[in-house]
C-alpha positions as CSV (number, residue, x, y, z in Angstrom):
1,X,18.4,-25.2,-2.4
2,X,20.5,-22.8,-0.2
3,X,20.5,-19.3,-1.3
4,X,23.1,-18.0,1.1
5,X,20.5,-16.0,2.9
6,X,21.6,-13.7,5.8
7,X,20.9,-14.1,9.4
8,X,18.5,-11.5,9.0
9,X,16.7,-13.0,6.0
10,X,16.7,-16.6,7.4
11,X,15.0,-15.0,10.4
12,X,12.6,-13.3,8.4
13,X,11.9,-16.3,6.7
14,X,11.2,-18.9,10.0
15,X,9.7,-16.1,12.0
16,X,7.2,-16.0,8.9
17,X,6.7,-19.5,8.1
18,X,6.3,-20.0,12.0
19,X,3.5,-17.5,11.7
20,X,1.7,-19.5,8.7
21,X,1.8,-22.7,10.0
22,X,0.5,-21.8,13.7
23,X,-1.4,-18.8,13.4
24,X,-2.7,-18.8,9.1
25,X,-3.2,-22.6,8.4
26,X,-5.6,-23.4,11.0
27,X,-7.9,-20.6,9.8
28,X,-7.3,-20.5,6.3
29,X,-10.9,-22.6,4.7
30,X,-12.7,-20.7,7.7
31,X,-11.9,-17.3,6.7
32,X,-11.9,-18.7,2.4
33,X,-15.4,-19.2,3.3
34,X,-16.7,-16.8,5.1
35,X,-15.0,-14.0,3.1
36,X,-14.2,-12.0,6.2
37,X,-10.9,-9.7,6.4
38,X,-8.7,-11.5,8.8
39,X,-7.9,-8.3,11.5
40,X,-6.8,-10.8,13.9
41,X,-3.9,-12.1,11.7
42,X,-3.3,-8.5,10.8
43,X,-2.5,-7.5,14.3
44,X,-0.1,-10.7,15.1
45,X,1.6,-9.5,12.0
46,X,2.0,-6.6,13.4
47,X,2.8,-7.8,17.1
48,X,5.4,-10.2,15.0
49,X,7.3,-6.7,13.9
50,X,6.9,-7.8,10.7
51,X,5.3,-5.0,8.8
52,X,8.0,-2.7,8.5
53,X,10.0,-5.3,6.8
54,X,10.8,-3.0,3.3
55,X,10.3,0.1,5.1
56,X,13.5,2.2,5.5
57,X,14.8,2.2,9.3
58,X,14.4,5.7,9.6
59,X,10.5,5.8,9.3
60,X,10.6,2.7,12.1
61,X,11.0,-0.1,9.1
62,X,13.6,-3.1,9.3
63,X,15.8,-1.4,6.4
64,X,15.4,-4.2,3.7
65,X,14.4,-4.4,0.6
66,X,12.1,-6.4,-2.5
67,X,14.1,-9.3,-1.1
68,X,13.1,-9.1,2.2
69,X,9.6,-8.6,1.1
70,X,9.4,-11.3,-1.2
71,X,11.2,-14.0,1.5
72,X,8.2,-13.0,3.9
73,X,5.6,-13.1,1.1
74,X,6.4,-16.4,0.2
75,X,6.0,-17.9,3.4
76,X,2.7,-16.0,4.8
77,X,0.9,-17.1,1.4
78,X,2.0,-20.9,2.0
79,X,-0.5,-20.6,5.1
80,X,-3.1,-18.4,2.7
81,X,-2.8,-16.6,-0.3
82,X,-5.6,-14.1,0.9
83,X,-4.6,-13.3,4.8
84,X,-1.7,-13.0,3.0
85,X,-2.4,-10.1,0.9
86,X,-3.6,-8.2,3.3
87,X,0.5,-7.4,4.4
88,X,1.6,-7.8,0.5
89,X,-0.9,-5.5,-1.0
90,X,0.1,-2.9,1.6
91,X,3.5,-3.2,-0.1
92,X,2.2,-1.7,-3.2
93,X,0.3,0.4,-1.3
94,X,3.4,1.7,0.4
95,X,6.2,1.9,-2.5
96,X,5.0,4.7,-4.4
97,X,5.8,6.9,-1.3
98,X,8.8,4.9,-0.5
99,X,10.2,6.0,-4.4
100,X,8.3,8.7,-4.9
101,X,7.6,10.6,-1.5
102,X,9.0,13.2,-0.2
103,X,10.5,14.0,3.5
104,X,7.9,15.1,4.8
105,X,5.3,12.5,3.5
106,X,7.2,9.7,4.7
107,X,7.9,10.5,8.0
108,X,4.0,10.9,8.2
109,X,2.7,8.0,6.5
110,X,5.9,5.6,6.3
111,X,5.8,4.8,10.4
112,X,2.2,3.7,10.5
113,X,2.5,1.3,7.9
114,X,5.9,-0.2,9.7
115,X,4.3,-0.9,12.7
116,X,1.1,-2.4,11.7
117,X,-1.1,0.1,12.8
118,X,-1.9,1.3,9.3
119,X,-2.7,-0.8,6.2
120,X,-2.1,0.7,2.7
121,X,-3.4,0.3,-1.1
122,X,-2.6,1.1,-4.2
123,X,-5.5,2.5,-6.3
124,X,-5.2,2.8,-10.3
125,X,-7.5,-0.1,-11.8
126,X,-11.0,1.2,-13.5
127,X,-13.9,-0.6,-15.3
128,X,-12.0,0.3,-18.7
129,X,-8.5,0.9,-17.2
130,X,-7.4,-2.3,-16.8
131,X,-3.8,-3.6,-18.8
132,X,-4.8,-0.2,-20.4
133,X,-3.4,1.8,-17.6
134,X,-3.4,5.0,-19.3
135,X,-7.2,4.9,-20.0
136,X,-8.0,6.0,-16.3
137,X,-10.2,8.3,-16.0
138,X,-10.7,9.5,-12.9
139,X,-9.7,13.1,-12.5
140,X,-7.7,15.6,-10.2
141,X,-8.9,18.9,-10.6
142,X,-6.5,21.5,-9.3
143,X,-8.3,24.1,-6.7
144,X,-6.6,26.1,-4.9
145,X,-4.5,24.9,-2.6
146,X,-6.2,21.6,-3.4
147,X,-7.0,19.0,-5.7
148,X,-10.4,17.6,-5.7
149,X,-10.5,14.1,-7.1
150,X,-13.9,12.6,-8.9
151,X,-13.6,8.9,-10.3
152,X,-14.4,5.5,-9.2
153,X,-11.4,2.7,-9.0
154,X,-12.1,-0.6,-9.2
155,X,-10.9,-4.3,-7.6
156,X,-8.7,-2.1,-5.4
157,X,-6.9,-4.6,-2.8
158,X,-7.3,-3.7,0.9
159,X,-10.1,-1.0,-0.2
160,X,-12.3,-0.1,2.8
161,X,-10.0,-2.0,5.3
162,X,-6.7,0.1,4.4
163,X,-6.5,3.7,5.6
164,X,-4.1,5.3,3.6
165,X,-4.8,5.2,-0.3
166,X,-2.0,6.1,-3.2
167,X,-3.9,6.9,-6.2
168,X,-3.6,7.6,-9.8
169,X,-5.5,10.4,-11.0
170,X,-5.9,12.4,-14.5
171,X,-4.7,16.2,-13.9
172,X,-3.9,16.9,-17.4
173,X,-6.1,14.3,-19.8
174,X,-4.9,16.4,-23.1
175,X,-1.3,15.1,-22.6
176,X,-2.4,11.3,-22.4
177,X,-0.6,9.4,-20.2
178,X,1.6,11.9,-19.4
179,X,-1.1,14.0,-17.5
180,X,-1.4,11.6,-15.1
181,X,0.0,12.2,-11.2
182,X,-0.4,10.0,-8.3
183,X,-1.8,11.2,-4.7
184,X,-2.2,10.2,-1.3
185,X,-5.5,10.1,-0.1
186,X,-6.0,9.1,3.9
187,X,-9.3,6.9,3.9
188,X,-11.0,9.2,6.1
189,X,-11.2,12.2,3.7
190,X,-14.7,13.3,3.2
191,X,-15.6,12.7,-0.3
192,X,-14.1,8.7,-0.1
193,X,-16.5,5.9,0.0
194,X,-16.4,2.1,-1.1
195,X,-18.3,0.1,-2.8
196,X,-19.6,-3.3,-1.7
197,X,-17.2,-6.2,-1.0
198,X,-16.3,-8.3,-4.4
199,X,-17.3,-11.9,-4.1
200,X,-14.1,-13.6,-5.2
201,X,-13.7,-16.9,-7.1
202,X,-10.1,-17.2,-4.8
203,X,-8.1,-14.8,-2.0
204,X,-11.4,-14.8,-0.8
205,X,-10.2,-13.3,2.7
206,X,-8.6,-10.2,0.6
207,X,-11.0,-7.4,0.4
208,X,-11.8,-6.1,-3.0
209,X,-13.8,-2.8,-3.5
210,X,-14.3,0.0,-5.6
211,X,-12.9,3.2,-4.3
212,X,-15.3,6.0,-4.9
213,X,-14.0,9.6,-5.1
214,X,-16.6,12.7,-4.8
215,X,-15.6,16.0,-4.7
216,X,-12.7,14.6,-2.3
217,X,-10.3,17.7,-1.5
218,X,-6.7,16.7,-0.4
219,X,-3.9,18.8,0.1
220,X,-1.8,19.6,-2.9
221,X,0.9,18.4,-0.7
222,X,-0.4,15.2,-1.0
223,X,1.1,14.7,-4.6
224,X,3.8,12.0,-5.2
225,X,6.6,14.0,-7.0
226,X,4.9,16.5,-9.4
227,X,1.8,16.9,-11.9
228,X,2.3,14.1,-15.2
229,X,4.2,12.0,-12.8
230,X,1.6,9.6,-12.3
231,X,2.2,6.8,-14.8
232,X,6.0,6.2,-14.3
233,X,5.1,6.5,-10.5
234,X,3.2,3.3,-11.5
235,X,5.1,1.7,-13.5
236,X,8.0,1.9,-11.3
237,X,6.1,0.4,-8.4
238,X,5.1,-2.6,-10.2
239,X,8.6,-3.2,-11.0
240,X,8.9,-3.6,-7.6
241,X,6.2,-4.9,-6.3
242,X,6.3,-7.9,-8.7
243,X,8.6,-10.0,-7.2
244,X,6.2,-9.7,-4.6
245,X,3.2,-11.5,-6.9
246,X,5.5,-14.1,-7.6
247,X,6.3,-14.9,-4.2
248,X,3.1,-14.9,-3.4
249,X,2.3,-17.5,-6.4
250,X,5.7,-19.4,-5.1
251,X,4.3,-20.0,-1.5
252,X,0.8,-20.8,-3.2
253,X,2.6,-23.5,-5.3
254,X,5.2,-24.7,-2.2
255,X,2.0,-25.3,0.0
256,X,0.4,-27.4,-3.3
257,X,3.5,-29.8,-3.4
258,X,3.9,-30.5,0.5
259,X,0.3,-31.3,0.5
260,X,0.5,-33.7,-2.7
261,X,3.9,-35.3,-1.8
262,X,2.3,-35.6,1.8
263,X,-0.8,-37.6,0.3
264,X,1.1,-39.7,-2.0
265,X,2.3,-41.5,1.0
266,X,-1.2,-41.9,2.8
267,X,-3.1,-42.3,-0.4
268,X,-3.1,-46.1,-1.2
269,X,-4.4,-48.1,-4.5
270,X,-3.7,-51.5,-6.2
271,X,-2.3,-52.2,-2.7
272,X,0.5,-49.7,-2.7
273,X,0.9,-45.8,-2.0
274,X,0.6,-43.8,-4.8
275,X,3.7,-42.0,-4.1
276,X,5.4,-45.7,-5.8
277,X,3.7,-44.9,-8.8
278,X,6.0,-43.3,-12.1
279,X,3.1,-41.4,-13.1
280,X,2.6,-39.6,-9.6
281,X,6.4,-39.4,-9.6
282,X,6.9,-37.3,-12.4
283,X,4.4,-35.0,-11.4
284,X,5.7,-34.7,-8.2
285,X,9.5,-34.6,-9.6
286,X,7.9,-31.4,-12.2
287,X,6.3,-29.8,-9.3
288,X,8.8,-29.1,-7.9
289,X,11.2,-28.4,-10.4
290,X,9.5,-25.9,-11.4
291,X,8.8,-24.5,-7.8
292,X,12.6,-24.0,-7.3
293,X,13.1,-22.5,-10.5
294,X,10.6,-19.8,-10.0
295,X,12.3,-19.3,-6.5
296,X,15.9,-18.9,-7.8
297,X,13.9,-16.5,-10.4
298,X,12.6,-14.1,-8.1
299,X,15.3,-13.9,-5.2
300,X,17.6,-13.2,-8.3
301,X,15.0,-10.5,-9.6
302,X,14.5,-9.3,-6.2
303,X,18.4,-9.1,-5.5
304,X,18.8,-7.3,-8.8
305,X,15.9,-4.5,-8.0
306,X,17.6,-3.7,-4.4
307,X,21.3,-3.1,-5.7
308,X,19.6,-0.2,-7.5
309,X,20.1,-1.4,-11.2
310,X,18.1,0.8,-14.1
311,X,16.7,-2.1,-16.1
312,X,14.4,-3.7,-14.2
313,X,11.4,-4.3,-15.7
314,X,12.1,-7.2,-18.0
315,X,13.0,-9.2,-14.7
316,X,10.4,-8.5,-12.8
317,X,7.9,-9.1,-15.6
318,X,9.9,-12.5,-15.8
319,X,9.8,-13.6,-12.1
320,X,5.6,-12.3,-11.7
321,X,4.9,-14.6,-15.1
322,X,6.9,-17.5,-14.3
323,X,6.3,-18.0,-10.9
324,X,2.6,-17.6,-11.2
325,X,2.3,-20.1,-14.3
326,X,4.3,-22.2,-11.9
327,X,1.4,-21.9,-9.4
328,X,-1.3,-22.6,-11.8
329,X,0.0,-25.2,-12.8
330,X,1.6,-27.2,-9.6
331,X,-2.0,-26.4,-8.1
332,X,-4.0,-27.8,-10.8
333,X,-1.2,-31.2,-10.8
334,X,-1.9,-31.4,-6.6
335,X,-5.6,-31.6,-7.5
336,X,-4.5,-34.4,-9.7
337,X,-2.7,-36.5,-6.9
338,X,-5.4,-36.2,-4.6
339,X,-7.6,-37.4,-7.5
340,X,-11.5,-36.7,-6.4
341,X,-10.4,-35.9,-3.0
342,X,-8.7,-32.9,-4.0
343,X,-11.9,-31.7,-5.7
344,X,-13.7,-31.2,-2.1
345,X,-13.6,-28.4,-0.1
346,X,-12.6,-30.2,3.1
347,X,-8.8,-31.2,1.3
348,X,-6.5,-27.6,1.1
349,X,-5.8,-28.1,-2.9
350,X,-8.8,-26.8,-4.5
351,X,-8.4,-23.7,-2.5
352,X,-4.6,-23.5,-3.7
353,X,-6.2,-23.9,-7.1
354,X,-8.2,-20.9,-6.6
355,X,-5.8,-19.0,-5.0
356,X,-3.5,-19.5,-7.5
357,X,-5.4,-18.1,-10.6
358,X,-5.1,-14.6,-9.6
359,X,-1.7,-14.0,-9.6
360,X,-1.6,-14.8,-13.2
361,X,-4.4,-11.7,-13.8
362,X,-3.1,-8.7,-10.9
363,X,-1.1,-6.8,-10.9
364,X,-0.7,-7.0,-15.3
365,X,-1.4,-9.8,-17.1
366,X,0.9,-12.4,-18.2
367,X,0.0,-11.4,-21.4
368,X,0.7,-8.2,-21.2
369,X,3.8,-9.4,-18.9
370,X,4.8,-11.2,-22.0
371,X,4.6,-8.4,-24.0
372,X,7.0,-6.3,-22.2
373,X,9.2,-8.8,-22.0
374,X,9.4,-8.9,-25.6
375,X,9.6,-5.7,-26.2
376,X,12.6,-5.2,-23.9
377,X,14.5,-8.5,-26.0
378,X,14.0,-6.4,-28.6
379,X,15.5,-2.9,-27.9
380,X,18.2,-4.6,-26.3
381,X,19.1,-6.2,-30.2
382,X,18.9,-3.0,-31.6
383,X,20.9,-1.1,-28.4
């Protein structure tokens, strides 16, 4: 479908896929394997100008937006879900000070990021802090001129690799969620440490670690807007940054169909290729069906967030759950069409299949996805 993008966005879009087919596919098992962050792609990404895409051209970004983002996304993850991340995840990393930062912490942190020479996360996950975002307990004790930080984050993307951290910490745990406040924390501060490397069932590229806080003293000027801030800080970057889940699920699912519809023609049985087959044709038809729908989804979600509407949540909730059903499921169907083939390592699917469970789990459930969604239906009846 034609979505009327700009010359800018089209550009985005070639410059990226152009990226994932030369410089992502032909790595993409070796690094799945080996579990190894993939700094060299990391670099050409940022020797492609591409990291900045989001950022605002003021702090050395491109100027666009969740669009932008999403279009690029997209495209990276059709090469690998995981190298992938590594360039989306610093997205979340990076929105809380994009929304929430002030002058002086974006012209610090913000130009880094844009030109690749800095990666960023975003830390609020713990053991029992999971959908249950306001059960964090990690702490930020005020000292001074200070706040010393004690708590352990867990399945943190781009932990260890990332050097600049925006974290979610408890400064007032009487008032619930509301005595949360979010903090940056440059990975260098004494006090930070990680824990070992997660060993991934999928994105296995993407580094996962706990973030370990001890005694770790930042700045008070490090805080993202003010003390009890923390949790709509939060929320208000995963209505952003969800798009971005989607798109990465999209480009998951995009790669899953070219690869099935490509060996539906070169598979043969009964003296024909499969592709002449109704069965294989209506799973192919399906595929991709619902591939385009999820697309049209999010650039509509993602258009919606950057003309700076109030009600975004329900969208975005929409365009993450959709999109990475989508991807479960188009994966799982291209295992189908390769049949047993698509069960071994050495055809792409079964790492699509992988790949593609995750993006129904990060980043909130689709459970609990499909619980905000309902719950926005239904104060909008009673509005």
């Amino acid at each position: 479908m034609d979505y009327l993008l700009t010359e800018e966005q089209q550009m985005i879009k070639d410059l990226c896929r152009q990226i994932a087919e030369e410089k992502i596919k032909p790595v993409a098992a070796e690094y799945d394997e080996s579990g190894e962050f993939a700094w060299d792609i990391m670099k050409v990404f940022a020797e492609s100008d591409i990291c900045g895409i989001y950022i605002p051209e003021e702090y050395g970004g491109m100027g666009g937006g969740v669009l932008e983002l999403a279009i690029a996304t997209e495209e990276l993850s059709w090469g690998c879900g995981g190298i992938s991340l590594g360039f989306a995840a610093t997205g979340l990393g990076t929105f809380p000070i994009i929304l929430y930062g002030n002058e002086e912490q974006k012209a610090k942190y913000l130009p880094d990021i844009a030109s690749g020479k800095k990666l960023a996360a975003f830390a609020l996950t713990e053991a029992e802090a999971g959908s249950d975002a306001g059960g964090i307990k990690t702490t930020a004790k005020k000292e001074g001129d200070h706040y010393v930080l004690n708590g352990t984050k867990q399945w943190i993307t781009n932990a260890g690799e990332a050097e600049i951290y925006t974290v979610v910490a408890m400064t007032d745990r009487a008032r619930g969620a509301r005595g949360a406040s979010t903090f940056i924390v440059e990975k260098d501060t004494p006090g930070v440490s990680f824990g070992k490397k997660e060993n991934k069932m999928g994105i296995r590229s993407s580094a996962t670690r706990e973030v370990i806080f001890d005694n770790c003293r930042i700045p008070k000027e490090n805080i993202l807007g003010r003390e009890g801030l923390g949790f709509i800080v939060a929320m208000k970057t995963f209505d952003h940054s969800r798009p971005g889940v989607a798109a990465q699920a999209v480009g998951i699912a995009q790669r899953a169909l070219d690869e099935a519809v490509k060996y539906s023609h070169e598979r043969k049985q009964f003296g024909h290729s499969i592709s002449s087959f109704q069965g294989v044709q209506f799973m192919l038809a399906d595929m991709a069906m619902q591939v385009e729908a999820s697309r049209a989804l999010i650039y509509s979600a993602a258009k919606m967030i950057d003309s700076g509407a109030k009600n975004i949540a329900k969208v975005s909730a929409m365009c993450k759950t959709f999109a990475s059903d989508t991807a479960m499921k188009v994966t799982t169907d291209a295992v189908q069409v390769f049949g047993g083939y698509g069960y071994m390592k050495e055809y792409p699917v079964e790492k699509l299949m992988r790949d593609a469970k995750i993006t129904q789990i990060y980043e909130g459930t689709n459970q609990i996805q499909r619980g905000a969604i309902a719950s926005s239906l239904i104060k909008e009846s009673l509005a």
